[in-house]
C-alpha positions in Angstrom: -54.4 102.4 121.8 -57.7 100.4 120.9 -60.0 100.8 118.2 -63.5 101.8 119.1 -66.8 101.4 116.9 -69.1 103.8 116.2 -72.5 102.4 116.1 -75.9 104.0 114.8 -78.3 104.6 118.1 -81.3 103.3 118.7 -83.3 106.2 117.9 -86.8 105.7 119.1 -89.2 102.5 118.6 -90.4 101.8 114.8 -86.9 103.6 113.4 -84.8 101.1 112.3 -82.4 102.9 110.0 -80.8 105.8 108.7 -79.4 108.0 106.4 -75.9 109.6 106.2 -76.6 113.5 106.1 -73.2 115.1 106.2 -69.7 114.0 108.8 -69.2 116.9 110.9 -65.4 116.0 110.8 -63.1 113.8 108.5 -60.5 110.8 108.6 -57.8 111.8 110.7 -59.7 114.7 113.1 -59.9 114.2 116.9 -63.5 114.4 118.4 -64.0 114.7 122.2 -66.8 112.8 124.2 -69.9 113.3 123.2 -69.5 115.6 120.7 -72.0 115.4 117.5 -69.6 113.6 114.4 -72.6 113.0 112.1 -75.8 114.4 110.7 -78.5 111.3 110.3 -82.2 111.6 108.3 -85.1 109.3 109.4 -87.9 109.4 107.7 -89.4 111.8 110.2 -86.6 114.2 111.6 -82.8 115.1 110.9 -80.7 114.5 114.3 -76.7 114.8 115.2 -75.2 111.4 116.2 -73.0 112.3 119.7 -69.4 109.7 120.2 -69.6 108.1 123.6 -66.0 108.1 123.8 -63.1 110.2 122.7 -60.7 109.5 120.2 -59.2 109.8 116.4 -61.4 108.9 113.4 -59.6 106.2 111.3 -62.5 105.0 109.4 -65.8 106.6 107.8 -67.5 103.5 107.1 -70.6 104.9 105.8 -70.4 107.5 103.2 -73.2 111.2 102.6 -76.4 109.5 101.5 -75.9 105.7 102.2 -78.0 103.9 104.9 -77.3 102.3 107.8 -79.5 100.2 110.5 -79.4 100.6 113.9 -76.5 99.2 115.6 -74.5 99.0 112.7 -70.7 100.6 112.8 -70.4 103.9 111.1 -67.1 105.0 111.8 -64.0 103.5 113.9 -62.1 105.7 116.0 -58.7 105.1 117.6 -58.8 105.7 121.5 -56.9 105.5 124.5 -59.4 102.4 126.3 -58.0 99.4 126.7 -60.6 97.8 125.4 -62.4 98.9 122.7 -66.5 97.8 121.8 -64.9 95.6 118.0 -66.4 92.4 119.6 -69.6 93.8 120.9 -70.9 95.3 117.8 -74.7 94.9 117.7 -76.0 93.9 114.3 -78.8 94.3 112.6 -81.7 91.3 112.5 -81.7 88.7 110.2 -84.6 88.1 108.0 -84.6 84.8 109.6 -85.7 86.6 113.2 -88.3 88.8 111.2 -89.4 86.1 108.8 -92.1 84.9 111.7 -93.5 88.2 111.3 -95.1 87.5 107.5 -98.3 86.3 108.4 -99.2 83.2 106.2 -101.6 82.1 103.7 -104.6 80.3 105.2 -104.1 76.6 104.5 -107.3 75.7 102.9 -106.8 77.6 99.8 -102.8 76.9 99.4 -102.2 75.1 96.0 -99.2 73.2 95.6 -96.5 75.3 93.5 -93.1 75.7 92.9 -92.2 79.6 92.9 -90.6 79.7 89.4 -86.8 80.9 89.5 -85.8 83.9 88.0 -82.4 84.7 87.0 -83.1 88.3 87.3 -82.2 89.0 90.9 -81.6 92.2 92.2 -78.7 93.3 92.0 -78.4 95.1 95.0 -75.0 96.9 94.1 -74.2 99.9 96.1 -73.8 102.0 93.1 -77.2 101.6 91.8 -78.9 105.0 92.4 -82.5 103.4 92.2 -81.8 101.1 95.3 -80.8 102.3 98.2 -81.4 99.3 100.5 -80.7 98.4 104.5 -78.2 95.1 105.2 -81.8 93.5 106.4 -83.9 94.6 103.7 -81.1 93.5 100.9 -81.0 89.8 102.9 -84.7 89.9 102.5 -84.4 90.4 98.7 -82.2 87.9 98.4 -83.9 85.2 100.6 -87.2 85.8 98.9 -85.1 85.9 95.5 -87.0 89.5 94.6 -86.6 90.5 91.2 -85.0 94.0 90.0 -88.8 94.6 88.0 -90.8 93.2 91.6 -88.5 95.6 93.5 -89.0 98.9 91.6 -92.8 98.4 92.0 -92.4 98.5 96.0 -93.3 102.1 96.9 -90.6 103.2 100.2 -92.2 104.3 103.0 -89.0 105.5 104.4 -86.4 108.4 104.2 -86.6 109.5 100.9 -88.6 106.9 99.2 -85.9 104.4 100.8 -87.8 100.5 101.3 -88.0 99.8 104.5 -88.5 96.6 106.1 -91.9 96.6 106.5 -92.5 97.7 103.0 -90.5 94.0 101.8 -92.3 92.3 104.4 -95.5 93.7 103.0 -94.0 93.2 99.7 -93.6 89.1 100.6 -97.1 88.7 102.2 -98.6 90.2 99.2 -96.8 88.3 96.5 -97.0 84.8 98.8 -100.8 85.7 99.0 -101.1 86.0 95.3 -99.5 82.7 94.5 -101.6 80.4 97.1 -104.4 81.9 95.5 -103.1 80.6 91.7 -104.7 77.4 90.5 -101.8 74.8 90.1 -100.7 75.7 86.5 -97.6 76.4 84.5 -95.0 78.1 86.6 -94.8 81.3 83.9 -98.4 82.2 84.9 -98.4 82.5 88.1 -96.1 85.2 88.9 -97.6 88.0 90.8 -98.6 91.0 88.3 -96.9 93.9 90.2 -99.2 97.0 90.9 -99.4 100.0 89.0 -97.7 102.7 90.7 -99.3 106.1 91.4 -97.6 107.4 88.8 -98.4 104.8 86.0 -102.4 105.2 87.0 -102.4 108.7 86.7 -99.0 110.2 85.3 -98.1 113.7 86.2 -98.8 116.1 82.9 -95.2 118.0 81.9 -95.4 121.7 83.4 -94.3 124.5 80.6 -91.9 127.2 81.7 -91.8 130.6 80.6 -88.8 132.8 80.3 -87.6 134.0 84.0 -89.4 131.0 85.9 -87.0 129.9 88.3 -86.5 125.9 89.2 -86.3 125.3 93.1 -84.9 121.5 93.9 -87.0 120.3 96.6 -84.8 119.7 99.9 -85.5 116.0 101.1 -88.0 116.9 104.1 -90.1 119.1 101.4 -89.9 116.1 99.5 -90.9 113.8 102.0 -94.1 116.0 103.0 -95.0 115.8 99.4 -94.5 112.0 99.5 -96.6 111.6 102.7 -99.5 114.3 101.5 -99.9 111.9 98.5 -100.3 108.9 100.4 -102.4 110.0 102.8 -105.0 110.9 99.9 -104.7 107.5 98.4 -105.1 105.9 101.5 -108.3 108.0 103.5 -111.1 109.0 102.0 -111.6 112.6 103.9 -114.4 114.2 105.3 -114.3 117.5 107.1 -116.8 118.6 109.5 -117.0 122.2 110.3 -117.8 124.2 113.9 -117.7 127.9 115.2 -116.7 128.1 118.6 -117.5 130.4 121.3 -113.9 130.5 123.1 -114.3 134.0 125.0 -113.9 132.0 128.8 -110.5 130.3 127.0 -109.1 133.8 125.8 -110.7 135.4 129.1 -108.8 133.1 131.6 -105.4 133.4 129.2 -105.1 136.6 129.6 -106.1 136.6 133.6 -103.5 134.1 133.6 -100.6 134.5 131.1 -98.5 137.2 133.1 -98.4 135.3 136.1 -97.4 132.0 135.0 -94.4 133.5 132.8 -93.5 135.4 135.8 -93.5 131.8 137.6 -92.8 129.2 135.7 -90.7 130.8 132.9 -92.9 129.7 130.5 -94.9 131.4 127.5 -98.7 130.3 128.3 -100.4 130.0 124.8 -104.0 128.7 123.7 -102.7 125.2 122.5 -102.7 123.4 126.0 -106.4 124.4 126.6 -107.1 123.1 123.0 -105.1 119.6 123.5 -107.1 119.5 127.2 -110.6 119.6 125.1 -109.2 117.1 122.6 -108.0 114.9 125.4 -111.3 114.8 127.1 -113.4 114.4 124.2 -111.1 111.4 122.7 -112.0 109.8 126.3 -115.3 110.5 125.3 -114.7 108.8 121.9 -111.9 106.3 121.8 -112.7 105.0 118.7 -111.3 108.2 117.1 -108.1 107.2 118.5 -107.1 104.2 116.5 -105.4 103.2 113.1 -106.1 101.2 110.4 -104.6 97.8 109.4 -106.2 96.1 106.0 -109.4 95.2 107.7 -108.6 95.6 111.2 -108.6 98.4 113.4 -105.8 99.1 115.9 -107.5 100.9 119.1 -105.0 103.1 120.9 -104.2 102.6 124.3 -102.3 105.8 124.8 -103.2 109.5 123.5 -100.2 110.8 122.4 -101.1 114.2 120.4 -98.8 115.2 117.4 -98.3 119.3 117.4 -98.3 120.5 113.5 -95.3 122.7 113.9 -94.0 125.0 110.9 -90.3 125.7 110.8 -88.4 128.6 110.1 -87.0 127.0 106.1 -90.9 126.8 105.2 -91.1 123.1 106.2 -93.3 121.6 108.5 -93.0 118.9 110.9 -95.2 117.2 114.1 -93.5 116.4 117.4 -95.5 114.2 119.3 -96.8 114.8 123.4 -96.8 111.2 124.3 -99.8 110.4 126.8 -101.0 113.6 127.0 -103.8 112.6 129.2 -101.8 112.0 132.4 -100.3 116.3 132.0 -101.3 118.4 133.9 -102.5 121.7 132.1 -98.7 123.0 133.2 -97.4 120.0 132.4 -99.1 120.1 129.0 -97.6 123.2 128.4 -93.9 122.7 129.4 -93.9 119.6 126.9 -95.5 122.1 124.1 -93.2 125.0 124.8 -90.4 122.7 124.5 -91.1 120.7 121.6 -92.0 124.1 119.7 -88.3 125.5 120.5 -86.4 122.0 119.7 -88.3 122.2 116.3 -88.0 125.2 115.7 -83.9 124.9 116.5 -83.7 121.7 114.9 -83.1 119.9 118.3 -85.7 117.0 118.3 -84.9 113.3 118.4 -86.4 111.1 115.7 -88.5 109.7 119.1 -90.3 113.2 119.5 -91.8 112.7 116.0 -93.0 108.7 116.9 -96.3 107.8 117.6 -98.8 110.0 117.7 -102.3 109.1 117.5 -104.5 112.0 116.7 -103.2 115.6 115.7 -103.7 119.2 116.0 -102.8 121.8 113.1 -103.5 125.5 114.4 -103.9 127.5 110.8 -105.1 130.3 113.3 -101.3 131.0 113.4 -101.3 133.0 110.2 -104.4 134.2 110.7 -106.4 131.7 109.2 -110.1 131.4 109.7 -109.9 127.6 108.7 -108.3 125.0 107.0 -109.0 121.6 105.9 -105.6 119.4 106.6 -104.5 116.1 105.5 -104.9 113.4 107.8 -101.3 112.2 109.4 -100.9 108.4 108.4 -101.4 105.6 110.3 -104.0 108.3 112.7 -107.1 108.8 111.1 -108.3 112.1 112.4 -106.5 115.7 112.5 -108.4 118.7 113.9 -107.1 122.5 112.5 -108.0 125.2 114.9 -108.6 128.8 113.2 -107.8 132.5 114.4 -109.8 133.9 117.5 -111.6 137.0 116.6 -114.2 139.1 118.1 -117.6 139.0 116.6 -121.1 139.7 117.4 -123.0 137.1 118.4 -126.6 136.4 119.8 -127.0 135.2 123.7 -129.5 133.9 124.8 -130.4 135.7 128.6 -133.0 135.3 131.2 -134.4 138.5 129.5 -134.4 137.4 126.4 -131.7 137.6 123.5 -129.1 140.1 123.3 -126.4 141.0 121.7 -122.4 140.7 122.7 -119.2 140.8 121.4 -118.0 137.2 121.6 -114.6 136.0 121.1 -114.7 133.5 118.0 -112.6 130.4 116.7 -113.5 128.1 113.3 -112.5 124.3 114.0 -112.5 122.0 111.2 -112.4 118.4 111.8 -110.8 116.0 109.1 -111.3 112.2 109.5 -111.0 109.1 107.3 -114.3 107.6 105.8 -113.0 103.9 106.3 -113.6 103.8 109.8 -114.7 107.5 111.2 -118.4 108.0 109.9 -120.1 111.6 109.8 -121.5 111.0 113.3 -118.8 109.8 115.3 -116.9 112.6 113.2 -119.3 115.5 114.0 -120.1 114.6 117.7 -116.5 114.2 118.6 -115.9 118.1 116.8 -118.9 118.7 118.9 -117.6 117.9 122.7 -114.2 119.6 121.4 -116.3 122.7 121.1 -118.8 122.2 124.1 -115.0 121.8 126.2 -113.9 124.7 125.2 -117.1 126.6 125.4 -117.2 125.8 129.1 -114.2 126.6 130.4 -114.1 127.3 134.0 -112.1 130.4 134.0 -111.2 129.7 137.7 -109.2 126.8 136.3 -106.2 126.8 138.1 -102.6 126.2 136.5 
């Protein structure tokens, strides 16, 4: 018998860590190859965690709600290898392999100054229910020598609030900034005066309750949308830009179209592929809609990967990403959105299927709304919501002069961040999204 150790996967790029959901079986139970032991939460999707190997489970190692980084050992199980993986256990980074990450102060302006000590580290215990920290973010807090009052002003970009690496990193440049900027005086005057949180600028007001209101605990994704909306609005200054589009060629070729390629392909042929295709084509119009913001730079995306607003049978709502949706096909486009719809919808995605987008598309016309105005997904700056088609009169313009047709009609609304995405560049992009659509060749073939 060997031992074997269970380790957290690698689970896309940019997730670094975990948390422990629920174990699908105890200390004691025998699980066969690749069978799913454990239910993980990222900050973007709940997955199942599959065992390589089969075997006995002799150890849980991490416990319902505790973290764990990728590559860490979760569980040991008792198998019949010869050789188990106990020597080959890939650990998490050191903060002395991030550390080069942190970019530095600019040497001019450095005073000289010793960081005043502070007896007041964080504690970091395990059973402190306000700190729920990764083995790399806890070396960070110690190496930096991060107070318990510094830490609880760090607002968690991760699952549930959780502090993330790059939060502390953040955290350090900040703080590091604000001390090379200090004249050279007493060491109790130059420590960093930690920002207000959102809830100290502008605290919530109590809500009243009446006799036969009923209290409903938000689950952690609902809680996490709320945490995201939020930031989103503090971050971006919106802007929404409104167009009607004429999209009687779109729902024309559909339906010339829908009963074939079912009938083909297996596949449900729906209006979203047509509306990523015009997005697609009018972001290689505009590129500079496809980008991200960092302080005072802006990140230009190489690839077009389009998040798909997706709502989800428990009321929740969550965006799988097409990565480079330029280089599909209009089938191919809508293979990768009928099956990114069902995972979601089945709770099958990968925290990978949520990573990465760059620009995304909410369709409100689902529920048979004429509009909507949504939040902008952070780090994108740019989501366009795509109402109901509906049938309308509408003047054309003829040879013989103007007449009057039933067209078939869709609002789009186009919702971009101030910072970078001006009315123009905002408007003209909505623009060649409508003039795409407008013109579609219903000979297109699929």
């Amino acid at each position: 018998m060997a031992e074997y150790k269970l380790l957290l996967p690698s689970m896309g790029e940019g997730v670094m860590e975990a948390t422990i959901i629920s174990w699908l079986f105890k200390e004691g139970d025998f699980i066969k190859e690749e069978e799913s032991v454990v239910e993980i939460a990222t900050d973007k999707v709940d997955s199942d965690v599959p065992t390589p190997v089969s075997g006995k489970i002799v150890k849980i190692l991490k416990q319902k709600d505790e973290i764990a980084a990728v590559g860490e050992a979760i569980a040991i199980l008792e198998t019949d290898a010869a050789d188990g993986n106990t020597d080959d256990v890939a650990e998490p980074k050191s903060y002395d392999e991030v550390k080069e990450q942190i970019p530095q102060p600019e040497p001019e302006v450095v005073q000289t100054l010793e960081q005043p000590l502070n007896n007041n580290i964080a504690s970091l215990k395990s059973d402190n229910a306000d700190v729920y920290l990764s083995p790399l973010v806890k070396s960070i807090v110690q190496e930096e020598k991060i107070t318990d009052n510094e830490l609880k002003t760090i607002t968690g970009s991760g699952a549930e609030g959780r502090i993330t690496k790059e939060d502390i990193l953040k955290f350090v440049q900040q703080r590091g900034q604000n001390i090379a900027l200090q004249p050279n005086t007493q060491a109790s005057s130059v420590s960093p005066e930690p920002k207000a949180s959102a809830e100290q600028v502008a605290p919530a007001r109590p809500v009243s309750l009446s006799e036969g209101d009923e209290i409903i605990q938000m689950d952690r994704m609902r809680k996490l949308i709320a945490d995201n909306m939020v930031r989103s609005k503090q971050v971006s200054p919106h802007v929404t830009s409104f167009i009607e589009a004429d999209v009687t060629n779109v729902v024309e070729w559909r339906n010339n179209n829908k009963n074939t390629y079912q009938k083909r392909e297996g596949e449900k042929l729906t209006f979203m592929p047509i509306f990523i295709r015009a997005v697609v084509k009018a972001i290689q119009d505009f590129p500079m809609i496809n980008v991200s913001v960092d302080g005072d730079k802006i990140i230009k995306k190489k690839n077009i990967n389009i998040g798909m607003a997706t709502a989800l049978p428990d009321g929740n709502l969550i965006v799988p990403v097409i990565k480079n949706a330029d280089q599909l096909s209009l089938s191919g486009l809508t293979k990768a959105i009928n099956d990114l719809a069902y995972r979601a919808r089945n709770k099958k995605l990968t925290p990978a299927d949520t990573q990465g987008a760059t620009y995304t598309i909410s369709n409100v016309g689902t529920f048979g709304n004429l509009m909507g105005t949504p939040i902008i997904p952070q780090p994108q700056v740019a989501i366009l919501a795509v109402g109901a088609i509906v049938k309308k009169p509408a003047v054309l313009e003829t040879e013989y002069g103007d007449v009057i047709a039933i067209r078939q009609k869709m609002f789009m609304s186009h919702s971009y961040d101030h910072r970078v995405v001006d009315g123009s560049l905002g408007g003209i992009f909505l623009k060649h999204v409508n003039d795409y659509l407008e013109n579609w060749d219903i000979n297109t073939e699929i």
